[in-house]
LUMGULUM-255377 format. One line per 10 residues: their letters; for each residue z, y, x of C-alpha. Coordinates in pm, 1 decimal. Each point is the difference from the previous one (the first is absolute). Layout:
REM residues N
A = Z Y X; ...
//
This chain:
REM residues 458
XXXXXXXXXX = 10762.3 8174.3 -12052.9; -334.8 -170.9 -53.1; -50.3 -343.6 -193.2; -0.2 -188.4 299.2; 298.8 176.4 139.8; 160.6 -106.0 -365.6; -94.9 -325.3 -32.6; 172.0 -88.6 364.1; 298.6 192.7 -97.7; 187.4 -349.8 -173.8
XXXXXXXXXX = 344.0 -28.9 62.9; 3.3 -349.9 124.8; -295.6 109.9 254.9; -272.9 -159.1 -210.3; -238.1 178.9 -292.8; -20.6 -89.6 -280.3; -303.1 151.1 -124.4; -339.8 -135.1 29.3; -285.9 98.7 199.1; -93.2 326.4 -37.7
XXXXXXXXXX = -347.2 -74.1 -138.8; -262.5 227.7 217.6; -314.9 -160.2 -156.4; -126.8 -140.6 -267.4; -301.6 -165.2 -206.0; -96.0 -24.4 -318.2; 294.1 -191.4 -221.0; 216.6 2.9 263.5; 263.5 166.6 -133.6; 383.6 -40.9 94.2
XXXXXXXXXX = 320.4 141.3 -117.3; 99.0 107.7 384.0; -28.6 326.4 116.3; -278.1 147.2 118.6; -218.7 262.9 189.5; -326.6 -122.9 -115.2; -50.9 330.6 -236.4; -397.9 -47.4 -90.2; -9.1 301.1 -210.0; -21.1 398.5 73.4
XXXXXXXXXX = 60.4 216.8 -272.0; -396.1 13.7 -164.3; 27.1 -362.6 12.5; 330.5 13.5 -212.0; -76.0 201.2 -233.7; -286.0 -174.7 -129.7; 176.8 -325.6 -11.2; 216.8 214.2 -227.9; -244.5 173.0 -191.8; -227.2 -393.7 -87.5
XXXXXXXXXX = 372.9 -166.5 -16.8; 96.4 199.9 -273.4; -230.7 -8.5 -232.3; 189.8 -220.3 -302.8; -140.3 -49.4 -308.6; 347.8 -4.6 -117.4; -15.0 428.7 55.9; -256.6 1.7 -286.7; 253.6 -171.7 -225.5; 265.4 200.4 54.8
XXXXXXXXXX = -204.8 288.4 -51.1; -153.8 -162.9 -323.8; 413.8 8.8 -87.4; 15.1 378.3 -25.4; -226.0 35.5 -288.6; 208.7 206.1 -272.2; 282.1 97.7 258.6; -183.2 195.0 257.0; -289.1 248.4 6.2; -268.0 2.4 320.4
XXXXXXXXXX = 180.8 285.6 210.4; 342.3 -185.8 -41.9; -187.5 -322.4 112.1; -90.2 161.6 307.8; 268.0 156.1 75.8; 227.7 -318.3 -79.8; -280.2 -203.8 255.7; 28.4 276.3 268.4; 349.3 17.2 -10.8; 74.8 -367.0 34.3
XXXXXXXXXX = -222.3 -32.8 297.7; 132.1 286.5 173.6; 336.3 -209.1 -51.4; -208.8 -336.7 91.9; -90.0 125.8 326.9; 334.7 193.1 116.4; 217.2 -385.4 -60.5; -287.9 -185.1 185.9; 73.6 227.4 306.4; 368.4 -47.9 -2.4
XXXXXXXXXX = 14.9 -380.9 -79.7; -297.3 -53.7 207.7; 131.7 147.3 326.3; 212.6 -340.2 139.3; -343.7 -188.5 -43.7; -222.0 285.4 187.6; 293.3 33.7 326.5; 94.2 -371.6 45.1; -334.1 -159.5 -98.3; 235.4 -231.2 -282.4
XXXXXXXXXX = -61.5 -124.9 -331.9; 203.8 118.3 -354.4; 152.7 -387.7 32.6; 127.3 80.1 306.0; 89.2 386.8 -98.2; 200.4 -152.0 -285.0; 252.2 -212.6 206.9; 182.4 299.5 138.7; 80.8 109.3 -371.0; 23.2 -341.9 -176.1
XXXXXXXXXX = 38.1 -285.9 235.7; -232.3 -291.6 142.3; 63.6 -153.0 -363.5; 67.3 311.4 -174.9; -309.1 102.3 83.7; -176.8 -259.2 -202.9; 78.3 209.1 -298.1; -217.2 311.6 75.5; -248.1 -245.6 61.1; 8.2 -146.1 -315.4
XXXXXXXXXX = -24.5 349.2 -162.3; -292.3 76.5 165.6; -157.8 -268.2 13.6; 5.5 -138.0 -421.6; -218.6 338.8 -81.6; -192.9 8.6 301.9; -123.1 -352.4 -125.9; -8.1 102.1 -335.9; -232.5 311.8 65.9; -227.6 -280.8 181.4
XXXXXXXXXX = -74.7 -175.3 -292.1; -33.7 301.5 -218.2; -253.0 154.1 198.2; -182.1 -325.5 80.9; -72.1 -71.3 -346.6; -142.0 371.1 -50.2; -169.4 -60.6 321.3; -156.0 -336.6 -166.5; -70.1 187.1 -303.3; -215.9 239.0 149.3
XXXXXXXXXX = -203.3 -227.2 191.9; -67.7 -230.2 -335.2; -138.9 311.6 -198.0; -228.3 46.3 339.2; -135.0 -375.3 -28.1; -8.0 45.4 -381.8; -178.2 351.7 -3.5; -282.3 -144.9 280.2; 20.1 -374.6 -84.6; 99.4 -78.7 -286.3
XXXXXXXXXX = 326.8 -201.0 83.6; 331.0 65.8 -62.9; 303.3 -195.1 119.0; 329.8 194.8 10.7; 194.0 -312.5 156.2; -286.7 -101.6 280.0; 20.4 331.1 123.9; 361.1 78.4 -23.7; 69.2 -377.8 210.1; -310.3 101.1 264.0
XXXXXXXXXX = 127.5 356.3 56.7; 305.9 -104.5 32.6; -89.7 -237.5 325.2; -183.9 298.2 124.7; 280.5 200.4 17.7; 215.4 -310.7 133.5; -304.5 -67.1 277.8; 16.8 381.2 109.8; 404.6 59.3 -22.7; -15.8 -309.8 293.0
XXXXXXXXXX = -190.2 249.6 236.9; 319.5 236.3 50.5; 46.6 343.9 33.3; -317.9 10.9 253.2; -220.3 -117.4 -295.2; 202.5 202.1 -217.5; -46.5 293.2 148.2; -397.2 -6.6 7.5; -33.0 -145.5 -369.6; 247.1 353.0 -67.7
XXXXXXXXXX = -181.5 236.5 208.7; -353.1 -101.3 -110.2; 96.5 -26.7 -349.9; 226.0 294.2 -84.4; -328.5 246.1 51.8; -196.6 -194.4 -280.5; 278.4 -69.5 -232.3; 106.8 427.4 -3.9; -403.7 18.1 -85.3; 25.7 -234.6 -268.3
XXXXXXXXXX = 315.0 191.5 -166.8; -138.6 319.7 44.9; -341.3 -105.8 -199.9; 200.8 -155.2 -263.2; 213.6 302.8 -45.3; -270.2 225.5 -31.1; -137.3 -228.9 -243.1; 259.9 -70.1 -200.3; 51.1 428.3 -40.2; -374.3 12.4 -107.7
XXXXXXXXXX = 24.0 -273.9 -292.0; 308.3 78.4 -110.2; 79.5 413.1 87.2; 28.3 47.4 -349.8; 273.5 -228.2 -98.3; 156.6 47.6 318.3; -3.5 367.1 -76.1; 147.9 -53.6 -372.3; 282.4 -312.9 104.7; 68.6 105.8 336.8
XXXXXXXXXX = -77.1 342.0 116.9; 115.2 214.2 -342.3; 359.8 -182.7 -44.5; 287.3 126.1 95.7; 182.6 -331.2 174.1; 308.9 41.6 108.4; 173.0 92.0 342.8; 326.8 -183.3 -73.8; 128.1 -303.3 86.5; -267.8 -206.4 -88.3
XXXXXXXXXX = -216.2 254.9 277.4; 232.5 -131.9 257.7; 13.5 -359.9 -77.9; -390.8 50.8 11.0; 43.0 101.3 384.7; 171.2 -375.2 13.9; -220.8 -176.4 -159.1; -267.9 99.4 238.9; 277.5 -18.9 293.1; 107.4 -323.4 -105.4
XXXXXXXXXX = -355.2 -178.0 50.0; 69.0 91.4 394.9; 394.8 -5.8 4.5; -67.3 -412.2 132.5; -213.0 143.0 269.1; 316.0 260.3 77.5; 181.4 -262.6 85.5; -192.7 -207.3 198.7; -218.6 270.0 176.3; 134.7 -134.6 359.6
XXXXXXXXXX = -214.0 -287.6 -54.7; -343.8 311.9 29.9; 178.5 281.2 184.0; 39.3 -265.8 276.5; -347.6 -20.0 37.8; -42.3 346.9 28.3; -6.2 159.4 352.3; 239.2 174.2 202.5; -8.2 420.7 -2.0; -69.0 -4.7 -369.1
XXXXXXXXXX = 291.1 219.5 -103.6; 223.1 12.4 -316.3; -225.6 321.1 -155.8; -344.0 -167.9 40.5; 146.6 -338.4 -120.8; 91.9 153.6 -320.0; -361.8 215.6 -33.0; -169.4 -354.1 70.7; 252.7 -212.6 -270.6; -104.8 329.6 -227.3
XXXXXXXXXX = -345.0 85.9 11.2; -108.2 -377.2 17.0; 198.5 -102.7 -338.2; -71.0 312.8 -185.7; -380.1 -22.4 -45.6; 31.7 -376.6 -121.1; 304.6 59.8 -180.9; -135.9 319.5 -180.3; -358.1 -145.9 -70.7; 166.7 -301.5 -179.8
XXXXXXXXXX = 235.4 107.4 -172.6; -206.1 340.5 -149.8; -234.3 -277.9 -111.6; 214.2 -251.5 -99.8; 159.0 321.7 -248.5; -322.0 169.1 -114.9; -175.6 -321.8 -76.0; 298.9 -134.5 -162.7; 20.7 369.4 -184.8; -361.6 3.1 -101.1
XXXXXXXXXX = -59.1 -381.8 -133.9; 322.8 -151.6 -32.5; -128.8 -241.9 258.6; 235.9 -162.6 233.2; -182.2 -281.4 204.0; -148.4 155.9 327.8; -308.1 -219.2 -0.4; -82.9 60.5 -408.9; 48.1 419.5 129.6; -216.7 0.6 276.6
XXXXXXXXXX = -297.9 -244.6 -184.3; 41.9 254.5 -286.5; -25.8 371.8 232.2; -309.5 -156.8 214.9; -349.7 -21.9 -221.8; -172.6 -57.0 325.1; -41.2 -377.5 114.5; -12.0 61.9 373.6; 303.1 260.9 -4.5; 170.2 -206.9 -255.4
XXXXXXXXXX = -45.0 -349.7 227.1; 83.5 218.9 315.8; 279.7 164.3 -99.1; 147.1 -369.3 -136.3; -64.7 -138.5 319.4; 189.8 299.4 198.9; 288.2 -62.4 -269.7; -4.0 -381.1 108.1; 12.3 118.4 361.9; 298.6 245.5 -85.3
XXXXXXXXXX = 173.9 -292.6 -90.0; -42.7 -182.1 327.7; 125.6 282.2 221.7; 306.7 40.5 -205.7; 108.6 -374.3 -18.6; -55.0 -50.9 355.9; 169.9 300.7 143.7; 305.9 28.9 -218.4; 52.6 -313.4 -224.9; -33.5 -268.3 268.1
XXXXXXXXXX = 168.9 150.1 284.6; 354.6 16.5 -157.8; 42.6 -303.7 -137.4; -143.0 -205.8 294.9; 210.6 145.7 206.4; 270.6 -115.5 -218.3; -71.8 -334.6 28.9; -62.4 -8.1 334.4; 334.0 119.1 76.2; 143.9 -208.5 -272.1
XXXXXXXXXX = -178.4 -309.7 62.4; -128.6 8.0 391.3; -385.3 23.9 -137.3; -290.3 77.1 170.6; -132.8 363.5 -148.7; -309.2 -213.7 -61.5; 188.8 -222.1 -207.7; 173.6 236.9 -157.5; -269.2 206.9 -122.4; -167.2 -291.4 -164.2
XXXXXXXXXX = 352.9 -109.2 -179.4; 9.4 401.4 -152.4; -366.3 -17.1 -74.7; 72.4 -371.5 -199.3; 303.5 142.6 -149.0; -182.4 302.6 -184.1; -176.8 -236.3 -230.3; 358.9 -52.3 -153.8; 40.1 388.5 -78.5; -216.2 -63.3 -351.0
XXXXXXXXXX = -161.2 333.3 39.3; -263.2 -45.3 -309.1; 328.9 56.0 -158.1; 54.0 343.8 179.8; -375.5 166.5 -38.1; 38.2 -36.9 -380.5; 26.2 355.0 -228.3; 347.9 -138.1 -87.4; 116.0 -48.5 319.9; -22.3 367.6 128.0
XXXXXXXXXX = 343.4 127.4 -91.7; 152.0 -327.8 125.8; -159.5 69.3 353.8; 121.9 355.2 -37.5; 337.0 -196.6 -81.1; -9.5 -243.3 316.1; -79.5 290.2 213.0; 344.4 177.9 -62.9; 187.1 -329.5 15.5; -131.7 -105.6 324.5
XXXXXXXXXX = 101.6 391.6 147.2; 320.2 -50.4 -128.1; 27.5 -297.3 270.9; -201.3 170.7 264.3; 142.1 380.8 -26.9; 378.7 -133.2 119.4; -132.7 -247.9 265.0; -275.9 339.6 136.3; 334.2 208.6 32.1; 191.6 -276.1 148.8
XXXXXXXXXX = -211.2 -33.2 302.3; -2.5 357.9 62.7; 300.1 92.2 -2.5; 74.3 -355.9 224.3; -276.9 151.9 207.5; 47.3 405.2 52.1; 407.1 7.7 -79.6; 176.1 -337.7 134.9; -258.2 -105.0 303.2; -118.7 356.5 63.7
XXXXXXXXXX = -363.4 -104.9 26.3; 104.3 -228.4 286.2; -43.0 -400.0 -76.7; 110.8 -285.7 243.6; -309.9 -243.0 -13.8; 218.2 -275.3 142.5; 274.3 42.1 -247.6; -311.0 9.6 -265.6; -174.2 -323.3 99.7; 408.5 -194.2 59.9
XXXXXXXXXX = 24.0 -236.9 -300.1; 346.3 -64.4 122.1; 60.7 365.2 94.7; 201.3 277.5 -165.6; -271.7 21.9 -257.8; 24.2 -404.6 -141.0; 113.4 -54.1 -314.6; -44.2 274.6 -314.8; 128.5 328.6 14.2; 206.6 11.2 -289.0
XXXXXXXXXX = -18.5 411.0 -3.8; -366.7 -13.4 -31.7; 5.0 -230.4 -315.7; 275.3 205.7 -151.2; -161.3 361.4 53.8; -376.6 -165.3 -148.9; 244.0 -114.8 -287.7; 135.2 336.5 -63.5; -358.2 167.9 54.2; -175.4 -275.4 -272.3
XXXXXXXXXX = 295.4 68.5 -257.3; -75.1 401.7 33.7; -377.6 -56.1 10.4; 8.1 -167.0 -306.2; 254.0 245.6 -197.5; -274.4 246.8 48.9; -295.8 -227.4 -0.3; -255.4 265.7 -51.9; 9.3 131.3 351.0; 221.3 -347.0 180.6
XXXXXXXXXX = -146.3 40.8 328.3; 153.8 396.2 10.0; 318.1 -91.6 -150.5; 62.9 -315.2 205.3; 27.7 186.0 366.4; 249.4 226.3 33.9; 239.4 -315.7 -173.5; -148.4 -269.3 222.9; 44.6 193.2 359.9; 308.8 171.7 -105.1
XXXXXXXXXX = 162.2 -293.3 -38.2; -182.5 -183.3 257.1; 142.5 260.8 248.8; 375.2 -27.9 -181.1; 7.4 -409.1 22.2; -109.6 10.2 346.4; 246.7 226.9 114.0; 278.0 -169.7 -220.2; -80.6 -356.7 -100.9; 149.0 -214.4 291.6
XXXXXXXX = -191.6 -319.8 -77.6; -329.9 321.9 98.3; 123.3 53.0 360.1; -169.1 -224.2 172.4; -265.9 133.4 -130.2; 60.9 393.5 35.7; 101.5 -80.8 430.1; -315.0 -224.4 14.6
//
């Protein structure tokens, strides 16, 4: 059946769902489904590749010094991708066949109101993460004015760069997509020069703290792998919102080679640096680490102002899209107005607080207790998805406030209850332990639970 055989399938002979949305300009975008898909698969993966690139990596990876040796730091990164890319196929693949949104995607599982609560999860570190990386962002570009000027003001830069980013997240995907594609080749260019120079300053402590210690394969190996996973488990959730705007014929194996091979390199690059620098100097703030491993002016300024740029592609890509899409399904806003209310909104997130030496273990510590949320809601949806609907969705029954679907499904909140409480028993690796508990008894309740079967039939 196609969408527009769907959406004229209502019961009472009407549709419910809106326009299928065949075109579209920049900022014009909607939470109806669509066949407007303005990206092949080059296109995505580079949006991928310069929307990944998150500061918050080379903390994490500063967090491994004394637990961790180089090769396990690798392998930990490699491994976690590998995982990162194989979840954005599965939970992306309602959003890349009906052309919907993860707010719509959600309301099968949880409800029209129920629904609200993903959201929410996704959205708090989404706009989090947009601060954080705004002030490094703002950083960067005040040691550039003070290296060639003379002038140095953390807070004009960090309130200027931040209406940037609010002036370009207005342009939609279509401006997103350029500002990714055009940026993602200089930004791998910039990490791959510091990398190289951080090895030549440093080799020798690297080789002492890093290279000849033994580390540890264990558990804390493992909860490594989630650390690193957990910086993308948001994007796992709400991946419908990209995959979307990714063509039709791009199957399930390329999907996950193009999640893969476009987080890897920026993943792997930041987070090696983030641990040898760290390793080597004891340094934790990004912007003292990179002013410290570049003697050259030029290459010192250039790289900053790549860094600066790293921070724009992220933000726009992956920490405004979720939570404006929340509140224009909450609250009936314009995507316009929404992105300037999330843009606002990270000035609240106090992230001079989080870039501070002191604050490195605590972002290591927010990290797990956001996954804890985010691994039983992932698991909910997919199981919803492949095992109740059988990758079939009923776009009317989807976009239906009044519908089977109204109201919160009460076997959603109890299975992300049950998935929280066993991601935090075993806090280390909460995103792994919370998703066999979460769909299990997802699955269960919605067989079982009677005040579910509305749900389950819809």
């Amino acid at each position: 059946m196609t969408l527009t055989q769907t959406a004229a399938a209502a019961p009472d002979g009407a549709s419910h769902v809106p326009e299928i949305i065949d075109r579209k300009g920049l900022g014009e975008e909607s939470l109806a489904p669509q066949e407007t898909r303005i990206m092949g698969s080059w296109s995505y993966l580079f949006a991928w590749l310069g929307g990944c690139v998150s500061i918050g990596t080379f903390t994490v990876g500063s967090g491994l010094v004394g637990t961790l040796n180089l090769l396990q730091t690798f392998l930990a990164i490699a491994i976690g991708c590998m995982v990162i890319g194989v979840a954005l196929m599965i939970n992306g693949q309602a959003g890349h066949k009906y052309g919907i949104p993860f707010m719509v995607q959600a309301r099968s599982a949880f409800g029209f109101a129920g629904a609200r609560l993903p959201a929410l999860v996704r959205s708090v570190p989404a706009i989090v993460w947009f601060g954080f990386q705004s002030w490094i962002g703002a950083g960067a570009l005040n040691l550039v004015s003070e290296t060639l000027f003379g002038y140095s003001n953390l807070w004009a830069f960090f309130v200027g760069f931040q209406f940037l980013q609010i002036l370009l997240s207005v342009l939609g995907f279509r401006g997103i997509k350029w500002l990714e594609n055009i940026g993602s080749v200089f930004i791998i260019g910039s990490l791959v020069y510091m990398f190289f120079s951080v090895i030549n300053k440093y080799g020798d402590a690297i080789a002492t703290n890093l290279v000849n210690v033994e580390g540890t394969w264990g558990a804390p190996f493992w909860g490594a792998t989630m650390l690193f996973l957990g910086i993308y488990s948001t994007m796992m959730l709400n991946v419908s919102d990209y995959s979307r705007e990714l063509r039709h014929g791009v199957g399930p194996v390329r999907q996950v080679a193009i999640y893969a091979n476009s987080i890897l390199p920026a993943t792997l690059f930041m987070g090696l640096i983030g641990l040898m620098v760290s390793g080597a100097t004891g340094q934790v703030d990004p912007i003292k680490v990179f002013s410290s491993a570049v003697d050259n002016k030029f290459l010192l300024v250039t790289t900053l102002l790549f860094i600066a740029f790293a921070q724009v592609t992220t933000n726009v890509l992956n920490n405004v899209i979720p939570p404006a899409y929340a509140l224009m399904d909450v609250f009936k806003l314009s995507f316009k107005t929404s992105a300037v209310l999330v843009g606002l909104l990270a000035f609240a997130t106090f992230p001079w607080e989080l870039v501070k030496d002191e604050s490195a273990a605590g972002l290591n510590l927010f990290i797990q207790t956001y996954s804890a949320f985010l691994g039983p809601i992932f698991a909910i949806l997919v199981v919803d998805y492949y095992v109740l609907r059988r990758r079939t969705l009923d776009l009317d029954k989807l976009y239906d406030e009044t519908g089977p679907y109204a109201g919160v499904n009460p076997a959603a909140l109890i299975a992300t209850v049950i998935g929280v409480v066993s991601a935090l028993t075993f806090s280390g690796v909460s995103w792994y332990a919370s998703l066999i508990p979460a769909g299990l008894s997802y699955y269960l309740l919605m067989r079982w639970l009677p005040s579910a079967r509305r749900f389950a039939e819809g």
